[in-house]
C-alpha positions, -999 to +999 in steps of 0.1 A: +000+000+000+006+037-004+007+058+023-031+060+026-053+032+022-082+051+016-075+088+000-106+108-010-103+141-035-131+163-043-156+140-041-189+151-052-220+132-062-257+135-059-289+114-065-306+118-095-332+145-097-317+162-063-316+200-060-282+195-041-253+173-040-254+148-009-214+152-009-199+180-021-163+185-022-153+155+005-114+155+010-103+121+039-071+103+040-072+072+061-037+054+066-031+019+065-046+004+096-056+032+110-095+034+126-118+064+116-155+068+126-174+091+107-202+108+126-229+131+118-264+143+114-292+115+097-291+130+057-251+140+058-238+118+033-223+088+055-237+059+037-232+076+004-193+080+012-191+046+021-207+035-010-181+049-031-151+036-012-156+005-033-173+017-064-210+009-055-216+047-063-194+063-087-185+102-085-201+131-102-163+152-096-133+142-078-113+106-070-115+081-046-083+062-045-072+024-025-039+022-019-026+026-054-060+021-073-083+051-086-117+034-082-133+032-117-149+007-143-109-009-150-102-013-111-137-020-095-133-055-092-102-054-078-111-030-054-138-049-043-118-074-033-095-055-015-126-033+000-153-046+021-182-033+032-206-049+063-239-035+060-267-024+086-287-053+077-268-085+080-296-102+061-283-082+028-253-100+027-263-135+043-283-152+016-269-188+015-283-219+029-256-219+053-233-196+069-203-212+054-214-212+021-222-175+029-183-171+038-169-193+009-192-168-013-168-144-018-134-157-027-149-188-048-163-158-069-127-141-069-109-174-079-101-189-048-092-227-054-122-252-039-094-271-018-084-234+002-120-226+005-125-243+037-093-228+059-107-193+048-142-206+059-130-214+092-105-189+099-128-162+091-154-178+115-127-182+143-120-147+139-154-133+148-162-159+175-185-182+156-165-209+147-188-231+148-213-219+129-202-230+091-230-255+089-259-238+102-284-214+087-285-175+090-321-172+102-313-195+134-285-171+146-290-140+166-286-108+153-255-103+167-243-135+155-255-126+117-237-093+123-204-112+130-217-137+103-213-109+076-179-096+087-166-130+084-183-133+045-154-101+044-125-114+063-126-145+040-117-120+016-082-110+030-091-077+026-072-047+033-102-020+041-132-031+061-166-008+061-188-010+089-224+006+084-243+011+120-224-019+133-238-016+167-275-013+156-301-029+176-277-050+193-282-056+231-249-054+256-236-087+252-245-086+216-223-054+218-194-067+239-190-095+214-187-075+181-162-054+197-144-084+204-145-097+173-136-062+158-106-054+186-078-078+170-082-066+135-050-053+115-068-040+088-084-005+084-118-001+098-141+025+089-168+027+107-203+052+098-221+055+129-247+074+153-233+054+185-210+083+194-195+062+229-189+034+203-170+056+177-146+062+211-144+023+218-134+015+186-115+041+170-090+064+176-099+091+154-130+107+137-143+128+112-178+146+111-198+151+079-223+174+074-239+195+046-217+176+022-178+182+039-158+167+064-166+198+087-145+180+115-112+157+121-094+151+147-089+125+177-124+107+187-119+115+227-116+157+214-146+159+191-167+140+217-157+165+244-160+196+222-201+201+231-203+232+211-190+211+176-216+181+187-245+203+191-235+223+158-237+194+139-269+178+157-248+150+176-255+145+207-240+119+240-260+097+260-268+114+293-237+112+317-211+096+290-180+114+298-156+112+267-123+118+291-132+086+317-143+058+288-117+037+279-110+030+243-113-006+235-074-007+226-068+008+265-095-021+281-069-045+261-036-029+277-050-033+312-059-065+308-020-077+296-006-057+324-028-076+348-021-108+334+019-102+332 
């Protein structure tokens, strides 16, 4: 990779028929491995950025570039490949009989030899906590479990950029817990587009607001959640008592826990 995994330029696009462009003029570098949230207001344009960080939506102006790939019609399918996105809705991307075959989906589609299907089948499982669940169907798992269940159709990939839409949606505590343990030993680049402002601070170390079509905002997750005049500016908001300085980032609960251990 480049220096950036993820480098945006100029990026403008809007729906057809719209008055206005959803993004317009969005500039983001993301380095290799690094983890970015991007916050703000219901309408701003998150979905529709991370639609075009793997060509699903394809510019009116401007570039998006992975690593050393400009997404267009020559490098989409590559990109996709390198480029996963995890959707709100598990049951968009779990449509197989079985979770495994769910898994295998992917790379047999991208060339993967039948013999090496399994290993990535498992290993993708193990890595989300489900390692059991090759064999059985998608409608008998939680929805925490079909949340995990879709990141693992991605890891089995061996992607380099993972997507998360709303990954905490829904999901009860221990649902919760478990995703981020799934999500805490990951060496790729995460981005993650989400409302859950205390999880942004869990699980990444750095944010970025978008609003009225710009990244109005981008800095360090624990300063734009302490900064109440830039949250109520852009219609964010924290849960009642949730004091950005005392939560621990999920990469801080993990340092405590080696120290106690050694």
């Amino acid at each position: 990779m480049t220096a950036a995994a993820v480098r945006v330029r100029g990026l403008r696009f809007a729906y057809p028929g719209a008055d206005t462009p959803v993004l317009d003029g969005v500039d983001l570098d993301i380095a290799p491995g690094e983890r970015v949230a991007v916050l703000g207001p219901n309408g701003a344009g998150k979905t529709t950025l991370m639609l075009h960080l793997n060509g699903i939506n394809r510019p009116l102006a401007g570039t998006v570039t992975i690593g050393d790939d400009v997404v267009d019609a020559a490098t989409v399918r590559e990109v996709r490949r390198r480029v996963g996105i995890v959707f709100q809705d598990p049951d968009d991307q779990l449509f197989m009989p079985t979770v495994g075959e769910d898994v295998a989906f992917g790379p047999a589609n991208f060339g993967v030899p039948p013999d090496e299907l399994p290993r990535r089948v498992h290993t993708a499982l193990a890595r989300v906590g489900l390692p059991d669940a090759a064999g059985r169907a998608p409608q008998h798992l939680s929805l925490g479990q079909r949340r995990r269940a879709a990141i693992a159709t991605i890891l089995s990939m061996d992607v380099d950029v993972i997507v998360l839409d709303e990954p905490t949606s829904n999901l009860d505590p221990a649902s919760r817990r478990e995703l981020s343990a799934a999500l805490g030993d990951l060496e790729c680049t995460l981005v993650v587009v989400t409302h859950d402002l205390p999880y942004a601070l869990e699980l990444c170390e750095r944010s970025v607001i978008l609003n009225g079509g710009r990244i109005v905002a981008d800095g360090p997750t624990r300063d734009i959640l302490a900064d109440a005049a830039l949250l109520a500016a852009h219609g964010l908001e924290l849960p009642w008592g949730f004091d950005p300085h005392r939560a621990p980032t999920l990469r801080e609960r993990s340092q405590v826990r080696r120290s106690d251990v050694t």
